[in-house]
C-alpha positions as CSV (number, residue, x, y, z in Angstrom):
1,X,26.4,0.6,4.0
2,X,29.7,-0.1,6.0
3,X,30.2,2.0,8.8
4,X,33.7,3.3,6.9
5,X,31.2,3.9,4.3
6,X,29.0,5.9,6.2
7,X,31.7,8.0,7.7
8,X,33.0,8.6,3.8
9,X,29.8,10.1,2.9
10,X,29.6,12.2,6.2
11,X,33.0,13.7,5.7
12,X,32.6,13.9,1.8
13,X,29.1,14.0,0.5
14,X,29.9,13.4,-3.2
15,X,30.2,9.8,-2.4
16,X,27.6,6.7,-3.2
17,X,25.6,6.2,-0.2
18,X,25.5,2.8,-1.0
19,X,29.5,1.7,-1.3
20,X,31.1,4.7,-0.8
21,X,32.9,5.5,-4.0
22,X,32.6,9.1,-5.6
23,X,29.7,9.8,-7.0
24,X,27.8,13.4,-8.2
25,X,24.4,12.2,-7.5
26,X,23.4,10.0,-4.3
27,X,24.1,7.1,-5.7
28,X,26.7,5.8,-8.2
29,X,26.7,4.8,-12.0
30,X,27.9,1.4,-10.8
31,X,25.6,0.6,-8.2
32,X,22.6,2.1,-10.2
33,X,23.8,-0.3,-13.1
34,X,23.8,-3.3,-11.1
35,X,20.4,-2.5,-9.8
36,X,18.5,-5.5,-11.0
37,X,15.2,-5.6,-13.1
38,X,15.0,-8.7,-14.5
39,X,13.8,-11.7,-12.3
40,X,11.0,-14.2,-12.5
41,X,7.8,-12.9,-11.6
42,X,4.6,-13.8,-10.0
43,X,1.9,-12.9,-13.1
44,X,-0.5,-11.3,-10.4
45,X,1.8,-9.8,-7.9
46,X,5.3,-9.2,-9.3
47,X,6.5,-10.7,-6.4
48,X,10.3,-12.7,-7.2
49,X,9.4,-16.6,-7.8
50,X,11.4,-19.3,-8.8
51,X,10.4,-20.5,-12.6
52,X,9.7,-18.0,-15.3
53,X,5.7,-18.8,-15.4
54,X,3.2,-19.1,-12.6
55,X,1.7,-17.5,-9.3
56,X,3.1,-17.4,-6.0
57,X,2.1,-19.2,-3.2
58,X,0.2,-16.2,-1.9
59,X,-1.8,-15.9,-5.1
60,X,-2.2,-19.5,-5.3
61,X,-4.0,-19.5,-1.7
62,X,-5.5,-16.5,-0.8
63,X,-8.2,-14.1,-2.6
64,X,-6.7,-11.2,-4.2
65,X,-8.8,-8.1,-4.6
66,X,-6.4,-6.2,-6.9
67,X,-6.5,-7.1,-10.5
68,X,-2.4,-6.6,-10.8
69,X,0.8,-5.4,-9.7
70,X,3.7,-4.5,-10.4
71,X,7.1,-4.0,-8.0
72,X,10.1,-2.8,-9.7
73,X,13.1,-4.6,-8.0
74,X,13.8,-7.8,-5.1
75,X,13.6,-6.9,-1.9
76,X,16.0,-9.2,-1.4
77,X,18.6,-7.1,-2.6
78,X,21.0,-5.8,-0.7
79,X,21.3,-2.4,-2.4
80,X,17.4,-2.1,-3.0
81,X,16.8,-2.8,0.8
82,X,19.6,-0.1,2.0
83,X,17.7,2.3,-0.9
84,X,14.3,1.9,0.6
85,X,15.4,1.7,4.6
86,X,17.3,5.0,3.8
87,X,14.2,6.8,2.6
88,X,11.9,5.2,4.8
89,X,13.9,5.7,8.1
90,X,16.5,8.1,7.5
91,X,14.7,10.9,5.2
92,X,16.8,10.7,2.2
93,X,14.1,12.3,0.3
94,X,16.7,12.7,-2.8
95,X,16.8,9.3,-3.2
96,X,13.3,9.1,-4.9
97,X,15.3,10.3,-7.9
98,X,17.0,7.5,-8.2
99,X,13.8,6.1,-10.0
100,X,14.5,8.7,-13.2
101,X,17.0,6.2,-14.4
102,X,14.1,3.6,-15.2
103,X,11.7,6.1,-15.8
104,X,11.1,4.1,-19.3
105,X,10.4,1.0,-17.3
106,X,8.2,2.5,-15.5
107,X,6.0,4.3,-18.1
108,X,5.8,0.8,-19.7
109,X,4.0,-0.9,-17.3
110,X,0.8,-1.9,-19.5
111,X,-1.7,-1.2,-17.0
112,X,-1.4,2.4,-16.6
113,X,-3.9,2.9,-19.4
114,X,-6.5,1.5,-17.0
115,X,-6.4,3.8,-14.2
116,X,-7.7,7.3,-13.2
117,X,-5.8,7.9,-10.1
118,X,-3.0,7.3,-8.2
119,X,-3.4,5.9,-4.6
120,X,-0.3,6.3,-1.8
121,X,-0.8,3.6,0.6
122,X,-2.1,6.6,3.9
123,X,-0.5,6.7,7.5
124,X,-2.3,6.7,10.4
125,X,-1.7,10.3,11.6
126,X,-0.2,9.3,14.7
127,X,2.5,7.4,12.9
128,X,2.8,10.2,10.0
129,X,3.7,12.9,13.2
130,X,6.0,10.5,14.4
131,X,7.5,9.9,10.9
132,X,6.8,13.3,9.4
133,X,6.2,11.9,5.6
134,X,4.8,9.3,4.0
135,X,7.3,7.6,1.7
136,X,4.3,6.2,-0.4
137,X,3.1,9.7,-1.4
138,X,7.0,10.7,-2.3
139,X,6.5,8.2,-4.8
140,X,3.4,8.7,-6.1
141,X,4.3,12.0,-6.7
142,X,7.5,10.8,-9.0
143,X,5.6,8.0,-10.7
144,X,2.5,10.5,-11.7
145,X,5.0,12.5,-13.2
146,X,6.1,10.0,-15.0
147,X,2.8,8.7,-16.4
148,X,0.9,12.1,-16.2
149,X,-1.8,10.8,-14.0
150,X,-3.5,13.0,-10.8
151,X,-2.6,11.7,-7.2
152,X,-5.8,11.1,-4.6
153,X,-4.3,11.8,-1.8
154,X,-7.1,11.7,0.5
155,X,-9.3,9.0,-1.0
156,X,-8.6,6.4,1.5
157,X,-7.3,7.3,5.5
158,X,-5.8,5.1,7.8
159,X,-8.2,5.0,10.9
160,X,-6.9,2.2,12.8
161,X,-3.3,2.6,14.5
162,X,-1.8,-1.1,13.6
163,X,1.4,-3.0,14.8
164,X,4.3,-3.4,12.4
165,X,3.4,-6.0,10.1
166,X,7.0,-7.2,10.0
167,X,7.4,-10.5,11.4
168,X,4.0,-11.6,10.9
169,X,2.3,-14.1,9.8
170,X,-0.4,-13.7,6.3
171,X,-3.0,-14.7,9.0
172,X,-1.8,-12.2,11.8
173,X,-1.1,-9.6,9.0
174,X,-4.9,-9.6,7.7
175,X,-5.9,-9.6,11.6
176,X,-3.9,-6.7,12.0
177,X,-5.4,-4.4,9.3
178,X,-9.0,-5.7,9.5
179,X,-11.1,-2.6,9.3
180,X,-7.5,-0.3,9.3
181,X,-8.9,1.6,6.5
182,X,-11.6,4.0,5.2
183,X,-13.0,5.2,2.2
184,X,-13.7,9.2,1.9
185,X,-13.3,11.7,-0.7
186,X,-14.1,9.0,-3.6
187,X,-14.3,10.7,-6.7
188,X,-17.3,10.0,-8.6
189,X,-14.9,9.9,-12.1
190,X,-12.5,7.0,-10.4
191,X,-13.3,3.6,-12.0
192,X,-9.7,2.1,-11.5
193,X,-6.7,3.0,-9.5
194,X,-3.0,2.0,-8.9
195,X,-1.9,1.7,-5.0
196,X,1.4,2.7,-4.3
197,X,3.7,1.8,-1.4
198,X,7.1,0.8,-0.6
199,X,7.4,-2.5,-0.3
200,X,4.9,-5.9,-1.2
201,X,5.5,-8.4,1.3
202,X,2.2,-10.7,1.4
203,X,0.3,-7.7,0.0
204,X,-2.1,-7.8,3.0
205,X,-1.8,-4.2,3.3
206,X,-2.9,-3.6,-0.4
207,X,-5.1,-6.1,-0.8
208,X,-7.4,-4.7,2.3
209,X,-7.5,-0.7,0.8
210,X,-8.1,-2.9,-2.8
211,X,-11.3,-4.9,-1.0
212,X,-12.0,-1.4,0.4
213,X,-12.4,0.0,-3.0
214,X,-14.3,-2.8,-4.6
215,X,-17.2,-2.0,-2.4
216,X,-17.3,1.3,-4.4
217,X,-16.9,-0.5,-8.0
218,X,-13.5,0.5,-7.9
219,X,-10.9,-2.0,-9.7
220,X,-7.1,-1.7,-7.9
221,X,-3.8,-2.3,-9.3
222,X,-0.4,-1.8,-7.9
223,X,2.7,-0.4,-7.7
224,X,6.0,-0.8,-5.4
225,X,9.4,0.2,-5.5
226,X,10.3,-3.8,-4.4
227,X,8.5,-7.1,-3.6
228,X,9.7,-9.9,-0.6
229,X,10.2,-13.2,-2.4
230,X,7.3,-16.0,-2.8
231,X,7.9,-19.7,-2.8
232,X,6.0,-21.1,-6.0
């Protein structure tokens, strides 16, 4: 958002957070309409890729420990990136909403029928203080909604306090989350699960809490609100 932007929605909140126009909701008809869903995929992560078939280079090279995924827009994005980084940083909790408009998309993801629970990516509580939510749990509370499945929202903790993982490499990713997690309140009834975060970048973060739960014969799948692109 422009600063002249910004100072528009300050002054006058019926504006788009995202370009500034008039708008009754957070965000505009137009921008929400240019919001796009349609890209080529990676088959096992969702992640953006250049030709219509295949895996990403990620998938090609390193062991996955989720069966699938499935992340809703490009990073890449301009408008997706300022939609997340304004939830994420700037506790525009009423943004979430925004996901009602492709509620439909959602609740056709075919691998719903597989799971039992919901899992939002945890916080280590130092970090959650600091923050004081956890955008992953906001979400998984919109997307159980939408598919009527229960949320386990203390299944798997955060014990480790990491670095950021942005600007990392795959290798200094995994480093940094080795042993970050930790199973606890497991129920006995969970045979598969969908993690839900933000953002997939390398998927390091998802694919550790997915290793995690495959010690306890639990199969993960995924779900983000947007994926960083792959190189085929």
């Amino acid at each position: 958002m422009s600063l002249a932007s910004e100072l528009l929605y300050l002054l006058f909140p019926n504006r788009c957070v995202l370009c500034g126009n008039k708008s009754t909701f957070l965000i505009c008809e137009d921008c929400l309409s240019s919001l796009n869903l349609n890209f080529n995929r990676c088959s096992r992560c969702s992640s953006p890729i250049p030709s219509k078939e295949g895996l990403c280079s990620f998938c090609l090279k390193e062991k996955r420990y989720f069966t699938q995924g499935f992340s809703l827009f490009n990073y890449k994005e301009n408008k997706v990136a300022k939609i997340i980084e304004l939830i994420k940083f700037y506790g525009k909790f009423g943004l979430i909403d925004f996901l009602d408009c492709f509620k439909n998309e959602i609740k056709n993801i075919d691998f719903w029928g597989n799971i039992d629970y919901l899992i939002p990516v945890p916080m280590h509580p130092r970090s959650l203080r600091k923050r004081g939510f956890n955008q992953a749990v906001l979400i998984a509370k919109k997307i159980g909604k939408f598919i009527d499945k229960p949320i386990c929202f203390d299944c798997i903790a955060k014990t480790k306090l990491t670095n950021s993982q942005v600007g990392l490499s795959m290798n200094e990713r995994k480093t940094n989350l080795k042993n970050a997690f930790r199973a606890l309140n497991l129920k006995k009834d969970i045979k598969a699960v969908a993690i839900i975060d933000d953002v997939f970048t390398t998927g390091s973060t998802i694919n550790e809490i997915a290793k995690l739960l495959e010690k306890h014969n639990i199969q993960s799948y995924f779900f983000t609100l947007a994926s960083t692109p792959s190189a085929v």
